[in-house]
Short mmCIF file of the C-alpha atoms (twelve columns), coordinates in Angstrom:
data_MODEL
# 
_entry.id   MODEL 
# 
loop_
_atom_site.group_PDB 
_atom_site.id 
_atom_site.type_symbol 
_atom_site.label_atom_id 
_atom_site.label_alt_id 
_atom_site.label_comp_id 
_atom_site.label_asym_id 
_atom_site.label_seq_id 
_atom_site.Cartn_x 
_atom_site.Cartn_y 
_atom_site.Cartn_z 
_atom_site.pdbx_PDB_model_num 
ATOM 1   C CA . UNK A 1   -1.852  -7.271  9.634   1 
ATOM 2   C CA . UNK A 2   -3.444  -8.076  6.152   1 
ATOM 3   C CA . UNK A 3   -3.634  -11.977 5.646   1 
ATOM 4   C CA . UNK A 4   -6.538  -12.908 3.557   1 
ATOM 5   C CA . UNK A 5   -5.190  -12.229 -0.222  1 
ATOM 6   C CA . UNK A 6   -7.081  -12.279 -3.350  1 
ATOM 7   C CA . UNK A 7   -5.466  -12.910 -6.662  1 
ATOM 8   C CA . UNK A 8   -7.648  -11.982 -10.261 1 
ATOM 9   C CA . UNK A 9   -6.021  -13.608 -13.007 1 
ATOM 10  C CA . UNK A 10  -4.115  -16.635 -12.926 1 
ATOM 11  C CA . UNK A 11  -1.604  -15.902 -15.779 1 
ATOM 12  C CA . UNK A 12  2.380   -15.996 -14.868 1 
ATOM 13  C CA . UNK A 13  2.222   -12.670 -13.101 1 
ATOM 14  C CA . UNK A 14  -1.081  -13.398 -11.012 1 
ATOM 15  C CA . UNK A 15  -0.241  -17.454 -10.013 1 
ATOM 16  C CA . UNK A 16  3.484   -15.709 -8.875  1 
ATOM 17  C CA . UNK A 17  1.592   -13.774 -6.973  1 
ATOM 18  C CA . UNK A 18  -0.393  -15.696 -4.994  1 
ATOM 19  C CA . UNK A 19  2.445   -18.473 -4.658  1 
ATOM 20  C CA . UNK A 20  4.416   -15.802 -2.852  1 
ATOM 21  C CA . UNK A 21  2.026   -14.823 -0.704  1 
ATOM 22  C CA . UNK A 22  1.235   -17.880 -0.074  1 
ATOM 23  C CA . UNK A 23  4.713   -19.130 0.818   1 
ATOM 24  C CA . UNK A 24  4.710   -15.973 3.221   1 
ATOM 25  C CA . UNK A 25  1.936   -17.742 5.004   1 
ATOM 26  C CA . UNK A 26  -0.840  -15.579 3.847   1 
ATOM 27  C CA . UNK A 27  -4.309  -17.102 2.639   1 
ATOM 28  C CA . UNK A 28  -5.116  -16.458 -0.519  1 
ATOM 29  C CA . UNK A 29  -7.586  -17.089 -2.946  1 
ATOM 30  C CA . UNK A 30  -6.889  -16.734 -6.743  1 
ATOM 31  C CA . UNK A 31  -9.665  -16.096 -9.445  1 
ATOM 32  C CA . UNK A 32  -9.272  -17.317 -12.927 1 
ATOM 33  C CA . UNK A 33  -11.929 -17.261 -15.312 1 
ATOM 34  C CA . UNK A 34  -10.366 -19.207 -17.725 1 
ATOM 35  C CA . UNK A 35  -11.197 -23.555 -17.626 1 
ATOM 36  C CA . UNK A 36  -7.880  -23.845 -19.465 1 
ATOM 37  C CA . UNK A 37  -5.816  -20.806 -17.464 1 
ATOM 38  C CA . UNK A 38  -6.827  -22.588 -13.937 1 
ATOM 39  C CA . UNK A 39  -6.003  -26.351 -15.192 1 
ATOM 40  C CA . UNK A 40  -2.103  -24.680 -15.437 1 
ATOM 41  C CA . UNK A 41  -2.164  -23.038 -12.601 1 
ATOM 42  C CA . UNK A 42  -1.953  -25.275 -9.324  1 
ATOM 43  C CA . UNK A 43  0.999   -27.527 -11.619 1 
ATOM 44  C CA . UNK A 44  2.664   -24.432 -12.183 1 
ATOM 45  C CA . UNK A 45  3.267   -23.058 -8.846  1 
ATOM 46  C CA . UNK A 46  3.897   -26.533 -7.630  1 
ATOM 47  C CA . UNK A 47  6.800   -26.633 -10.526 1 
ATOM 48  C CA . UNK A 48  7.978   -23.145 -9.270  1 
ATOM 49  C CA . UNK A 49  7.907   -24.573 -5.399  1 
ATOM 50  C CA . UNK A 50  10.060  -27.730 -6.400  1 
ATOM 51  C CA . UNK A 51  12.607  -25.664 -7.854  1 
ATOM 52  C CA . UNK A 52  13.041  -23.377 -4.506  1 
ATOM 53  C CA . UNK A 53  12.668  -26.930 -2.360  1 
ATOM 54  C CA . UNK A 54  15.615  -28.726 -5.155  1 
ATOM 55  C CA . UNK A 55  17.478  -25.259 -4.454  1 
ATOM 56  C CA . UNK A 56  16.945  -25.648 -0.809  1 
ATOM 57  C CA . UNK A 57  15.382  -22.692 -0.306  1 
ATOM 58  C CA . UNK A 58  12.211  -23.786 0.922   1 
ATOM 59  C CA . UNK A 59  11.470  -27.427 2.804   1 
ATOM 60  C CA . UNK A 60  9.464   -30.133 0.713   1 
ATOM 61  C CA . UNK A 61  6.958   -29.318 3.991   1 
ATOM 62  C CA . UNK A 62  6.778   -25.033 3.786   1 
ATOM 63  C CA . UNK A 63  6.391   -26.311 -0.053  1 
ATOM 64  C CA . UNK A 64  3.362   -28.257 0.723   1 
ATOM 65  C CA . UNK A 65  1.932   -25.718 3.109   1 
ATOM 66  C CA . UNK A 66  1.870   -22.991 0.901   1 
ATOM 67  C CA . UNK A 67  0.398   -24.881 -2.198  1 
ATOM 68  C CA . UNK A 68  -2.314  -25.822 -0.170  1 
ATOM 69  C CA . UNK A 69  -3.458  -22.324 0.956   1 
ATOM 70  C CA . UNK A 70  -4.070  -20.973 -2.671  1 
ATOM 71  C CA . UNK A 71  -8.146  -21.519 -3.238  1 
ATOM 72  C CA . UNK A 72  -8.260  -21.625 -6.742  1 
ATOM 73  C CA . UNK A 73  -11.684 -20.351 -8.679  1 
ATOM 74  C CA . UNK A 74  -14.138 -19.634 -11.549 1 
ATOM 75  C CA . UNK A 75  -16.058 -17.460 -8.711  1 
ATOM 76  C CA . UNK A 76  -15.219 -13.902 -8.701  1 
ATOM 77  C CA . UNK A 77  -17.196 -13.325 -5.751  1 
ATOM 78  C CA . UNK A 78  -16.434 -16.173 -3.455  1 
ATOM 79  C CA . UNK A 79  -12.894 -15.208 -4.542  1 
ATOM 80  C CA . UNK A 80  -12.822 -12.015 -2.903  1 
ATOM 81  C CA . UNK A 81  -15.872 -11.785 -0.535  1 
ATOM 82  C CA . UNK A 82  -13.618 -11.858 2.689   1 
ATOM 83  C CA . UNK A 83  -10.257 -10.227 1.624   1 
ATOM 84  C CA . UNK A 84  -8.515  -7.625  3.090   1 
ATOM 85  C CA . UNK A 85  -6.048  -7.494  0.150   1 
ATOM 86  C CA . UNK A 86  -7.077  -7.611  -3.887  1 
ATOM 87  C CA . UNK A 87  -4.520  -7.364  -6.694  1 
ATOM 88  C CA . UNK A 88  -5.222  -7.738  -9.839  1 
ATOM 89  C CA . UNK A 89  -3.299  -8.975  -12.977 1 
ATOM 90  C CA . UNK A 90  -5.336  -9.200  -15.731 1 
ATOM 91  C CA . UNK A 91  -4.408  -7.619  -19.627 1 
ATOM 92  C CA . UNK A 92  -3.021  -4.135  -19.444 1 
ATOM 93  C CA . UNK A 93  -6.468  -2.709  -21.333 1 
ATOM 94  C CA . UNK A 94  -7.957  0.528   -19.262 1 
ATOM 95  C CA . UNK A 95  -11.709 -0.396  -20.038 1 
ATOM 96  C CA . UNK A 96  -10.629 -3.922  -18.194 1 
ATOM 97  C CA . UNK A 97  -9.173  -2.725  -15.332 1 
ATOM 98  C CA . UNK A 98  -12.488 -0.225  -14.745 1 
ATOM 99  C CA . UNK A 99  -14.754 -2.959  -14.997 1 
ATOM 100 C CA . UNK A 100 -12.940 -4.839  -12.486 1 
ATOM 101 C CA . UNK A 101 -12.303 -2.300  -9.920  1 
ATOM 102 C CA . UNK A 102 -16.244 -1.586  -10.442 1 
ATOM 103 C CA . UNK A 103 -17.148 -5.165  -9.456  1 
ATOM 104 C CA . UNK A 104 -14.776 -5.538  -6.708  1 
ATOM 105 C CA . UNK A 105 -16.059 -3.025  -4.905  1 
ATOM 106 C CA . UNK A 106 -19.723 -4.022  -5.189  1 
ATOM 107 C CA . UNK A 107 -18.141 -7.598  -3.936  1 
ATOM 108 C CA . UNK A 108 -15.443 -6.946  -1.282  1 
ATOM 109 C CA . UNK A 109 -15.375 -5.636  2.436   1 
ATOM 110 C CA . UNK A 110 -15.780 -1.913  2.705   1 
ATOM 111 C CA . UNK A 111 -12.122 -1.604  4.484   1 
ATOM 112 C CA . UNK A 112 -10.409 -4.135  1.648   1 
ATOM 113 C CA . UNK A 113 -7.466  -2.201  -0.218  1 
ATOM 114 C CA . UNK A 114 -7.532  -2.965  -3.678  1 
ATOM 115 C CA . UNK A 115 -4.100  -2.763  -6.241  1 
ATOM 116 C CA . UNK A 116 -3.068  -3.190  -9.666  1 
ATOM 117 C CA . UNK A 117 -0.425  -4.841  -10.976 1 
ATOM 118 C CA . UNK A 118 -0.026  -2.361  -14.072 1 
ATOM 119 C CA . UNK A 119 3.434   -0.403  -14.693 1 
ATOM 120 C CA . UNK A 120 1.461   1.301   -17.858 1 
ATOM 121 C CA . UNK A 121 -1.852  2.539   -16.941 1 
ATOM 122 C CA . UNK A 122 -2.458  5.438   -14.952 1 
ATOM 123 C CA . UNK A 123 -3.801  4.714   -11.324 1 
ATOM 124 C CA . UNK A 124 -6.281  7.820   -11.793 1 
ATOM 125 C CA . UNK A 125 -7.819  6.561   -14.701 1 
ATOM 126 C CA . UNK A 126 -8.099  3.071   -13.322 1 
ATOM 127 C CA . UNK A 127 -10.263 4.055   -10.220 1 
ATOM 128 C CA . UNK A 128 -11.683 7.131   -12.027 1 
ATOM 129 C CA . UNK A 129 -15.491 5.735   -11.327 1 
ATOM 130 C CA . UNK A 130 -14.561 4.260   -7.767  1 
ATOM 131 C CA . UNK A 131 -16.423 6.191   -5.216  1 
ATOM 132 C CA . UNK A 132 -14.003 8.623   -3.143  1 
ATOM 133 C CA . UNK A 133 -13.289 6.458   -0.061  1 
ATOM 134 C CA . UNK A 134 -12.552 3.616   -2.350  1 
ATOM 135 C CA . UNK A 135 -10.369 5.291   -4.391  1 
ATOM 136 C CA . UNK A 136 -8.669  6.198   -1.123  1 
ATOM 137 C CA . UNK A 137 -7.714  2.239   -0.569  1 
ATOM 138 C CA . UNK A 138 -6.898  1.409   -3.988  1 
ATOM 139 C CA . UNK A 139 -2.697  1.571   -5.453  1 
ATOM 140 C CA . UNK A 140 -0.450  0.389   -7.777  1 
ATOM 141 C CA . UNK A 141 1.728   -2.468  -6.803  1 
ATOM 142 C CA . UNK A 142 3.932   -3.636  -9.537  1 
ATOM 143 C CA . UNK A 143 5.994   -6.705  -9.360  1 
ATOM 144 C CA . UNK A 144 8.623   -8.261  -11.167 1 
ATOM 145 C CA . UNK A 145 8.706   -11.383 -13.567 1 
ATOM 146 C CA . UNK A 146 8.933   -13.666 -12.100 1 
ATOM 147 C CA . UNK A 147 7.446   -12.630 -9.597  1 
ATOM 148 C CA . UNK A 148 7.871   -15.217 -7.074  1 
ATOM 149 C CA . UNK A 149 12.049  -14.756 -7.709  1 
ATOM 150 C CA . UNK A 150 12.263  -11.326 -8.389  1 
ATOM 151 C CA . UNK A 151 12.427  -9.313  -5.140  1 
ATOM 152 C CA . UNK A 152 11.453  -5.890  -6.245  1 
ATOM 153 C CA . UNK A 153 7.445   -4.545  -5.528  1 
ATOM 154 C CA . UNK A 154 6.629   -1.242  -6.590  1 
ATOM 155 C CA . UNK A 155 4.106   0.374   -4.126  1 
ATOM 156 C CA . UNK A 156 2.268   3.378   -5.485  1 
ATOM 157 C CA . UNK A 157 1.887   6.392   -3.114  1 
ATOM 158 C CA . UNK A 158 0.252   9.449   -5.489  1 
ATOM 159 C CA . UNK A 159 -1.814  11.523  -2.748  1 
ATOM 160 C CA . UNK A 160 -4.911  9.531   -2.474  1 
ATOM 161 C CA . UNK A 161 -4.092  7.187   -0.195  1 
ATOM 162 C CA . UNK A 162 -3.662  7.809   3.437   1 
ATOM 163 C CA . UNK A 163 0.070   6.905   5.118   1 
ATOM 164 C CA . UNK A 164 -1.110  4.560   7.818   1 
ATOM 165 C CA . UNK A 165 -2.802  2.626   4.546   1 
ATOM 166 C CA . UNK A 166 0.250   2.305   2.879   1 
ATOM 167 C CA . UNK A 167 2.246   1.079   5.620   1 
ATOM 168 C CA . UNK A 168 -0.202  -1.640  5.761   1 
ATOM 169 C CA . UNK A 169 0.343   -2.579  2.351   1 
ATOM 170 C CA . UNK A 170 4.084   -2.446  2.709   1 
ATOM 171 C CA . UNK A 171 4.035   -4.870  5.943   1 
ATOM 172 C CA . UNK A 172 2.760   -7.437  3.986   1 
ATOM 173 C CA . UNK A 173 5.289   -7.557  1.170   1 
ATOM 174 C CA . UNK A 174 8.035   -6.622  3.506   1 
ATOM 175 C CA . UNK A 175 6.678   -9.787  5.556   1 
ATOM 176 C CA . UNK A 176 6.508   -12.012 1.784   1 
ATOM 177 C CA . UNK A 177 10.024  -11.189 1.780   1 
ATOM 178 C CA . UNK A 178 9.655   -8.270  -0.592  1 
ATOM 179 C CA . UNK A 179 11.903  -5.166  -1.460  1 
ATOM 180 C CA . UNK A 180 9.274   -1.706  -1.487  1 
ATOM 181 C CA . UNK A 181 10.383  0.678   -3.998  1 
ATOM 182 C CA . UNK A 182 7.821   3.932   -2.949  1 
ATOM 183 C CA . UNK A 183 6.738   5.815   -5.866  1 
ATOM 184 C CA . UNK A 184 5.472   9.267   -5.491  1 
ATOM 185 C CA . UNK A 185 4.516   10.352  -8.558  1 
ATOM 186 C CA . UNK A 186 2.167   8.526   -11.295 1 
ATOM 187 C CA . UNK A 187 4.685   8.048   -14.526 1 
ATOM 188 C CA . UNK A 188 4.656   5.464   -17.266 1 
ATOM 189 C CA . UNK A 189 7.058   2.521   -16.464 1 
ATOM 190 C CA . UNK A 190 7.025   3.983   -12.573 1 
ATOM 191 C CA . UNK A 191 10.928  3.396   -11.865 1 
ATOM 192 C CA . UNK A 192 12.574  0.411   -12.664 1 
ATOM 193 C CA . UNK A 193 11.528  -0.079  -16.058 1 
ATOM 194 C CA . UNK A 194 11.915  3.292   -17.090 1 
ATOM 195 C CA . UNK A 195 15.611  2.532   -15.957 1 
ATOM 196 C CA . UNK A 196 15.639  -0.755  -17.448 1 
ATOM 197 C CA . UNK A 197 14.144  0.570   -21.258 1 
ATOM 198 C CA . UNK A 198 16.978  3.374   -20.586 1 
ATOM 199 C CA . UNK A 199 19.768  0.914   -20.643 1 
ATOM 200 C CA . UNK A 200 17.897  -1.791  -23.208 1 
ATOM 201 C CA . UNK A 201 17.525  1.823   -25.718 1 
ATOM 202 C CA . UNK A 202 21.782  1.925   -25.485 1 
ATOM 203 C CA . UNK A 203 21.679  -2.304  -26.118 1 
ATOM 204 C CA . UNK A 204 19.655  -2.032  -28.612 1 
ATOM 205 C CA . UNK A 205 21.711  0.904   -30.496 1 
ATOM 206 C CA . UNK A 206 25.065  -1.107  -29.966 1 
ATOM 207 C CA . UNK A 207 23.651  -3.481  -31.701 1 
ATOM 208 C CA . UNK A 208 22.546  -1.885  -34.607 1 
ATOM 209 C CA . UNK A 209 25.782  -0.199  -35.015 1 
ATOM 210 C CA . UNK A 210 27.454  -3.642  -35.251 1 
ATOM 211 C CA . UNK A 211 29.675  -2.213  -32.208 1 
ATOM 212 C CA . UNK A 212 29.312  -5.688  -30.684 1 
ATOM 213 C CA . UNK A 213 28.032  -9.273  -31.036 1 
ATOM 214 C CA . UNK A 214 25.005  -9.694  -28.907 1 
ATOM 215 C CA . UNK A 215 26.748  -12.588 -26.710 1 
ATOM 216 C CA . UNK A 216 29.373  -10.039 -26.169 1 
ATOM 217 C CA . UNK A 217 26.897  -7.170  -25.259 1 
ATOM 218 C CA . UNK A 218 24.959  -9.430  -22.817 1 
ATOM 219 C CA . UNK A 219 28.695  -10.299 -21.515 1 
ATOM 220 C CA . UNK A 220 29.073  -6.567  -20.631 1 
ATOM 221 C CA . UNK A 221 26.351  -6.171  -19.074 1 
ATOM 222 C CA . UNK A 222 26.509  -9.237  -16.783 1 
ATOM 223 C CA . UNK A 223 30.170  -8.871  -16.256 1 
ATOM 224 C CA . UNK A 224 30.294  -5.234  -16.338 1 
ATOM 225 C CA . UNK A 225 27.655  -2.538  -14.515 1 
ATOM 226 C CA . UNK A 226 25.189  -5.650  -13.936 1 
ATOM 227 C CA . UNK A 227 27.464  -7.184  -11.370 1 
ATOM 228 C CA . UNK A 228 27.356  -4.515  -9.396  1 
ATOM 229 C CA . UNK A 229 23.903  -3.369  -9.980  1 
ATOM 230 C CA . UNK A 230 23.202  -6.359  -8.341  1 
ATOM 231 C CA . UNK A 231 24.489  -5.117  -5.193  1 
ATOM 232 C CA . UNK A 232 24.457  -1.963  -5.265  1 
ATOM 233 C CA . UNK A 233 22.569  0.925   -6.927  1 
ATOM 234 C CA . UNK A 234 23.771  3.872   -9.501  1 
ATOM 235 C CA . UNK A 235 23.668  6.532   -6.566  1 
ATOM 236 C CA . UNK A 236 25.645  4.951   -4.350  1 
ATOM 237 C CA . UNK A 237 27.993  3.973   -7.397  1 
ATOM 238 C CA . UNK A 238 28.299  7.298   -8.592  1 
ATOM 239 C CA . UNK A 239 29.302  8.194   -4.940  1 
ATOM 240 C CA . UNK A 240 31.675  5.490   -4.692  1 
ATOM 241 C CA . UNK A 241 33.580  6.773   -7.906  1 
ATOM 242 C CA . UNK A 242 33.442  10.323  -7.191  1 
ATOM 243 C CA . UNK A 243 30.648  12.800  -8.967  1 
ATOM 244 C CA . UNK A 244 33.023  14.681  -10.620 1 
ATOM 245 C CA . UNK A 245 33.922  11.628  -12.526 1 
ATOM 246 C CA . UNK A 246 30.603  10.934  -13.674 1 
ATOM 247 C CA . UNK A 247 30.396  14.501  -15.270 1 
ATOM 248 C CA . UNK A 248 32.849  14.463  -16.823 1 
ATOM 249 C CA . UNK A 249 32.174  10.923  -18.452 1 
ATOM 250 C CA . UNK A 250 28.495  12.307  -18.940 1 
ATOM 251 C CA . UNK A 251 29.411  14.978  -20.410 1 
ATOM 252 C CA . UNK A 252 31.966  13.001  -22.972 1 
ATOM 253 C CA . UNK A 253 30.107  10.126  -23.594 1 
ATOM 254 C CA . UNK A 254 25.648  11.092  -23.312 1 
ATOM 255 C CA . UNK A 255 26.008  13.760  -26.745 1 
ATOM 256 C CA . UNK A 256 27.361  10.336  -28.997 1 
ATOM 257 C CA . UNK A 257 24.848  7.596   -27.276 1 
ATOM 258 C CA . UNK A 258 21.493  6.940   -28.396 1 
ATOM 259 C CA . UNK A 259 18.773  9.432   -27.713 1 
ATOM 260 C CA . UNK A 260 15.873  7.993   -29.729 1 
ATOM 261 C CA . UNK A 261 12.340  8.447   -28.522 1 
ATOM 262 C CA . UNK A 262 11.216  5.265   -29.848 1 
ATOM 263 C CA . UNK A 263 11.384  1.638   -30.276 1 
ATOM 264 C CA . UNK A 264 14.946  0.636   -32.112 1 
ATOM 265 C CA . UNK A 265 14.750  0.084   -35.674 1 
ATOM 266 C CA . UNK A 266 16.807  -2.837  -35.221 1 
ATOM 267 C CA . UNK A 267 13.922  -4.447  -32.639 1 
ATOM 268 C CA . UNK A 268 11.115  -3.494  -35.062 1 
ATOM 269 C CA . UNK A 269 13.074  -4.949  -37.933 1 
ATOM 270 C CA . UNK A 270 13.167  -8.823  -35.879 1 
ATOM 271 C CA . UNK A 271 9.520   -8.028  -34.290 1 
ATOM 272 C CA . UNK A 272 8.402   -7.505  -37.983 1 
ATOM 273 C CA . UNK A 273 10.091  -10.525 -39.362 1 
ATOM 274 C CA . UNK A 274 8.633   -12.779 -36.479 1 
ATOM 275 C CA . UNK A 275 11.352  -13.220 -34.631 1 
ATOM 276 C CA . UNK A 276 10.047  -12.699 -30.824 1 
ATOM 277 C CA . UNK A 277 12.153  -14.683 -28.867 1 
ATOM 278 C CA . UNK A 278 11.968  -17.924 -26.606 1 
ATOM 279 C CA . UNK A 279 8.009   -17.731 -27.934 1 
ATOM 280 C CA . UNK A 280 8.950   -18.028 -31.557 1 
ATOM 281 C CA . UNK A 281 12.401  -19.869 -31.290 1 
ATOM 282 C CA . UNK A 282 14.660  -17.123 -32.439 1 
ATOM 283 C CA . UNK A 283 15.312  -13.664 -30.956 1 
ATOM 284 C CA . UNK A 284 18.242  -11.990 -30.757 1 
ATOM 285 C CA . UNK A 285 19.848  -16.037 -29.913 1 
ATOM 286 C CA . UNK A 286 18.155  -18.958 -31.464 1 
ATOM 287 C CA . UNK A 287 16.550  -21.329 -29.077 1 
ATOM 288 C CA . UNK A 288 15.281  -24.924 -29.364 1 
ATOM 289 C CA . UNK A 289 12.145  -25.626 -28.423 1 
ATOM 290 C CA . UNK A 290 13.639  -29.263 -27.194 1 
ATOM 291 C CA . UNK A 291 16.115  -27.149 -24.646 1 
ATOM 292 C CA . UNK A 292 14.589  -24.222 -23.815 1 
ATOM 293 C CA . UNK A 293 12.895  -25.495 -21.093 1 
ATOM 294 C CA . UNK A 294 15.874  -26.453 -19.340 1 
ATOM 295 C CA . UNK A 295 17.678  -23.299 -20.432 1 
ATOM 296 C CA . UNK A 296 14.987  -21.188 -18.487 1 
ATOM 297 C CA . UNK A 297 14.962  -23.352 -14.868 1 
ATOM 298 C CA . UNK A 298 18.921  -22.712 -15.390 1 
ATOM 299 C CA . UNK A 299 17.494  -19.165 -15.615 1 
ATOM 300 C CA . UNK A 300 15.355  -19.326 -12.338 1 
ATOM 301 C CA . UNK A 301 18.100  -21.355 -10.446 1 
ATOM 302 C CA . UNK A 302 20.329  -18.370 -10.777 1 
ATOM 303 C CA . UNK A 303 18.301  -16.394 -9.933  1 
ATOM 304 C CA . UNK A 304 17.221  -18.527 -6.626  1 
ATOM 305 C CA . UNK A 305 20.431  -18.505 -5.402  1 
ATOM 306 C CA . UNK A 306 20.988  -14.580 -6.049  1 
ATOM 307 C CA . UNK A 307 17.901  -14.197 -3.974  1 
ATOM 308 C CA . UNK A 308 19.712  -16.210 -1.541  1 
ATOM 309 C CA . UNK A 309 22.701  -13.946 -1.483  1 
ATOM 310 C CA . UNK A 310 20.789  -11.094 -1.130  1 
ATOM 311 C CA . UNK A 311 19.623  -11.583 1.869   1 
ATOM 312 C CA . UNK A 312 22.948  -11.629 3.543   1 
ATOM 313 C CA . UNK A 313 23.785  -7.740  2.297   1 
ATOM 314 C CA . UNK A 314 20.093  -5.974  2.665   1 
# 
């Protein structure tokens, strides 16, 4: 069983990372380059710990354990000299990624799988100069923001890796208390946020058509296919309700939704204007910069306690 995890970058994806691994009891070290990227780090897990210990998800104690088996360093080497397991999350640039995969395996153990955190970049090109049997040990295993919350790890299984590999790879997030989507084939956005850009696309276009308020479209959702998404997935829906059903609704409803093949104008119109969200105080909502931090732990405690739940129905 893999236990000795290394971590490259220390942004919100990487430091969510390692803190679940680490709360899963694994060792890990976490490489950050960055003097002012690593002074955040160690806070910021221990802020994401308190909320699960306040939420009594975790003991103060399991809490204190797992902060205290993340190594955090400026050492790329040291960081990954004796790992079994390497993922890295650093910016979503190719020539990055290449570079990285190049060093790692002039630093780590022969038998050391490496993975990616990407949803965007093709695994081929990524270990395209890796020599064969490292390519052979190296994936894709996307996670969810954030990550420590979100249960959903996409493992990447595209015909150069061996099965008994992969199974390793999957015991250890099963074991961080992890649900393993397998992908077979290498596509941009692998599965869940090709399904999740399908239904922002229809949002988006509701929008824009003034069809709805976006309080009331967010409403919809939640209220709507979200609450049972939540539970249960659009196969087993569409078997619940009958298949005949859904073609004919298909077939009534797909020719007058939205088909586009790119970004909504409506999203490039606020993007343009500046208006990105919690980052800039005004999205699609306005937000306060002296309440948004409390409006996002609200956030994460919901989502805490639908963790919770969803460990009584798996």
């Amino acid at each position: 069983m893999i236990d000795r995890i290394g971590v490259v970058g220390g942004g919100t994806m990487g430091h969510g990372i390692a803190a679940s691994f680490a709360l899963a009891g694994c060792d890990v070290t976490l490489f950050e380059p960055s003097e002012k990227q690593r002074a955040h780090v160690l806070p910021a897990v221990r802020a994401a710990y308190d909320l699960l210990v306040e939420e009594k998800a975790v003991t103060a104690e399991a809490a204190d354990r797992a902060l205290a088996r993340i190594r955090l360093t400026e050492d790329l080497a040291s960081a990954v000299a004796d790992r079994g397991f390497v993922v890295e999350a650093i910016p979503e640039r190719l020539e990055l990624k290449q570079a990285l995969f190049a060093d790692l395996d002039r630093l780590c153990p022969a038998d050391a799988v490496f993975a990616s955190n990407t949803s965007s970049l093709p695994l081929e090109a990524m270990i395209a100069n890796l020599p064969p049997e490292r390519r052979a040990r190296t994936m894709v295993t996307h996670w969810y923001n954030p990550p420590l919350l979100m249960p959903i790890v996409e493992l990447s299984f595209f015909g150069n890796m061996d099965a008994c590999v992969y199974a390793e790879v999957e015991a250890l997030h099963v074991a961080a208390g992890k649900q393993t989507v397998k992908v077979l084939k290498d596509v941009p956005g692998l599965v869940a946020n090709r399904i999740q850009q399908g239904v922002a696309r229809e949002v988006f276009s509701i929008l824009e058509q003034g069809i709805a308020a976006p309080e009331d479209v967010d409403k919809a959702l939640k209220f709507g296919p979200g609450f049972r998404y939540a539970t249960t997935g659009q196969l087993e829906i569409a078997d619940f309700g009958g298949l005949d059903i859904w073609l004919t609704v298909g077939d009534n409803l797909l020719a007058v939704m939205d088909a586009s093949t790119r970004a909504n104008d409506l999203l490039r119109a606020r993007v343009a204007d500046g208006k990105l969200g919690v980052k800039s105080g005004e999205g699609f909502y306005r937000w306060d910069p002296e309440t948004v931090a409390e409006r996002l732990k609200a956030f994460q405690r919901r989502l805490i306690r639908q963790l919770e739940a969803s460990k009584t129905y798996v």
